[in-house]
N, C-alpha and C positions, 0 to 999 in steps of 0.2 A: 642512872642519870647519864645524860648523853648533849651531847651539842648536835640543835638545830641549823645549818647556816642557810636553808631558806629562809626561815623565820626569823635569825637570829638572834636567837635565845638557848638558853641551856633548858634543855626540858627533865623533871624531875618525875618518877611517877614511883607512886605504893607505899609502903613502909610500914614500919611496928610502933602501936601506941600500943593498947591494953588489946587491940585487935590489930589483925592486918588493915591497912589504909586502900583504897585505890584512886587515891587524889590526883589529878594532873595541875602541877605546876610548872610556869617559867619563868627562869631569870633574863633579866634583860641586862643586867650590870647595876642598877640599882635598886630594883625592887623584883617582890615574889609576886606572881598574880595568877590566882587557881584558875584553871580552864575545864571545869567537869570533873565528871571520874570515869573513868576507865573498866576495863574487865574486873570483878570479882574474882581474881584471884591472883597468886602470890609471885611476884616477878622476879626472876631469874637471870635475864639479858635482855639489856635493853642499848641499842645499840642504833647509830642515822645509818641507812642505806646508803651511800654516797652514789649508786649507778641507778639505783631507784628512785629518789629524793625524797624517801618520807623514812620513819624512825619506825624498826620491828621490836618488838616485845615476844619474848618468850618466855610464857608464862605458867606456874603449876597450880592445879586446884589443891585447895588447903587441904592438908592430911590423905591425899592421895597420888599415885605414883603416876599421872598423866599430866602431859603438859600440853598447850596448845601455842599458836600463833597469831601476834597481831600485829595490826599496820596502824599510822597516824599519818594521816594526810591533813596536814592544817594542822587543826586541834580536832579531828574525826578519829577513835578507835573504832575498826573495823575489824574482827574476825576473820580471817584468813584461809586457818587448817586448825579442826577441833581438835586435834590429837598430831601426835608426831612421833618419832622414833627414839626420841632425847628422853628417855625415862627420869633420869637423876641430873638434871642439866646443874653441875656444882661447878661446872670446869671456868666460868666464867665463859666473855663474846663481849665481840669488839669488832668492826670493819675493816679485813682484808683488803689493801690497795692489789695486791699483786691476784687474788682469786675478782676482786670487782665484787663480793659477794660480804653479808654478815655472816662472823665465822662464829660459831657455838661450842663448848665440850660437854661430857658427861660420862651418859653410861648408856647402855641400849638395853633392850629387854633380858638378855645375856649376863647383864652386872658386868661387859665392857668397856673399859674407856675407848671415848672413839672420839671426834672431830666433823660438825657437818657444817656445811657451807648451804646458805638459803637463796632458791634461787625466782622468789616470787611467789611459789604454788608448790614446794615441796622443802626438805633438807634433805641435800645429799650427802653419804658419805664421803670422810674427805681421807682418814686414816684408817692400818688398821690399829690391834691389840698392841704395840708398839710404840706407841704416846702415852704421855703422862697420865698416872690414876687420877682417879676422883680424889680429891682433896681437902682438907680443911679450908676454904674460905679463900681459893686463890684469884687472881684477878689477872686478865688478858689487855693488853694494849699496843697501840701500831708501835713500828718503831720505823720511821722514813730513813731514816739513813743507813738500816739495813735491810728497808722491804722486807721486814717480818715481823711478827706478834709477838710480844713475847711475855711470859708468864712467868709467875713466882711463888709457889706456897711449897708446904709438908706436902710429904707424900700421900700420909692419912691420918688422921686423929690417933691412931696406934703403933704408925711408923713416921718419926717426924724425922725426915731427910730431906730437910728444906733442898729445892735446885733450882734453877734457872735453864727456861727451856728455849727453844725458838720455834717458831713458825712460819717454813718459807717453800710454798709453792703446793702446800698437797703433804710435807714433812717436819714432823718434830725432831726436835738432836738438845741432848743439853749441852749449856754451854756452861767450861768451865772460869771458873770467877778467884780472882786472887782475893778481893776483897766480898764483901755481900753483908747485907740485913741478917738480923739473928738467927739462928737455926729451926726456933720452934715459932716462928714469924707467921700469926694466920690473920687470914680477913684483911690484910692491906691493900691499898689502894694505888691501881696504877694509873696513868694519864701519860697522855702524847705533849710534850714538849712546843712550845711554838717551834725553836732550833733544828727539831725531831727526831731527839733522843725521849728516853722514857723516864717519866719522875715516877718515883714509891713512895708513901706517905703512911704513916698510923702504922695498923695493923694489931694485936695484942699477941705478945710475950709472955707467958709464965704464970698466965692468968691477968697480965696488968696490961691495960691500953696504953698504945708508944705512939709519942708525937713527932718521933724519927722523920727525918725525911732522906 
C-alpha cells in the first residue's frame, strides 16, 4: 500500500484470501474503489516514485524464486523488467528522498542481503554483505527529519535479535535504542509521520497479533 499524490489517493494492490488477489484499489478518505487488476503475481514493495510520479511494484511469481518489475501510471500496470536481481525481496522498500530513487532489500542469487535503488529500467546495487539479513516480516519507511529509511524486524525466523537500522546515502548502521517494540516483533507496519518522524504499528509477538503502536 503506498500514497498516490498525483492522484490523490492511497493505492492498495494484492493480498491473501483463499488465493493470492491482484486487485487494485483506492482510497480517497472516504471510500474504497477497485480499478482493475494488476500483474498475477505476489507483491513484495510497492512503493510512489516521487522523482518519477507513478507507483513501482516489485513483484514475485507464486512458488518461485523470481521477481519482476512494475509501473502504474494513472491506473495503467505496465511491466517494466521480467526478472531482476532481488531474488528474496523480504527486506521491505519504500522511497528514498536522499538517493531520489525506490529503495528495495533482499537477497541476490548468492542468498545476500543487499539493498537496490531502481532507476527506471534497472535495480542498482546500493550495498554490500554489510546490511541487515533477510528477515521475518520487516518493514522500511522514510524518516525526514533524519534523511533516512529506517527499518525494524528479527534478524531471522531462527535468530530473533530484533534492531533498529538506518538508511542514509548508500549505508546501513544500526542505531541504538534505549527504549523499542518487543524483541520477537515481526510483520509490523511502518509509515512516515505527517511531522516526519516514523510510526510502528501491529506487528505479531509470541504467536499473538499486537495493536501496539
Amino acid at each position: 500500500m503506498t500514497w498516490d499524490p498525483q492522484r490523490g489517493v492511497v493505492v492498495l494492490y494484492g493480498g491473501l484470501t483463499s488465493v493470492w488477489a491482484n486487485d487494485t484499489w483506492e482510497w480517497n478518505g472516504s471510500t474504497w474503489t477497485q480499478h482493475g487488476s494488476g500483474p498475477a503475481e505476489v507483491p513484495q514493495v510497492l512503493a510512489y516514485d516521487e522523482t518519477r510520479g507513478r507507483c513501482v511494484l516489485l513483484a514475485k511469481a507464486p512458488a518461485a524464486f523470481q521477481t519482476s518489475t512494475w509501473e502504474r501510471v494513472g491506473t495503467t500496470w505496465t511491466q517494466v523488467l521480467s526478472t531482476t536481481p532481488i531474488v528474496v525481496p523480504q527486506g521491505g522498500g519504500c522511497f528514498d528522498k536522499v538517493l531520489g530513487a525506490v529503495v528495495a532489500s533482499g537477497t541476490d542469487l548468492d542468498l545476500q542481503p543487499r539493498t537496490w535503488s531502481w532507476n527506471g529500467s534497472s535495480w542498482q546495487s546500493r550495498t554490500t554483505t554489510s546490511g541487515p539479513l533477510v528477515t521475518a516480516g520487516p518493514s522500511l519507511a522514510a524518516c525526514p527529519l533524519r534523511q533516512s529509511l529506517v527499518r525494524y524486524g528479527i534478524g531471522s525466523v531462527f535468530q530473533q535479535n530484533t534492531a533498529t537500522w538506518e538508511f542514509t546515502g548508500g549505508l546501513w548502521r544500526t542505531v541504538p535504542t534505549s527504549t523499542q517494540p518487543p524483541l520477537d516483533l515481526m510483520w509490523p507496519s511502518l509509515a512516515t509521520e505527517p511531522a516526519g518522524s516514523v510510526l510502528l504499528f501491529g506487528g505479531i509477538t509470541a504467536g499473538v497479533a499486537s495493536n501496539t503502536t
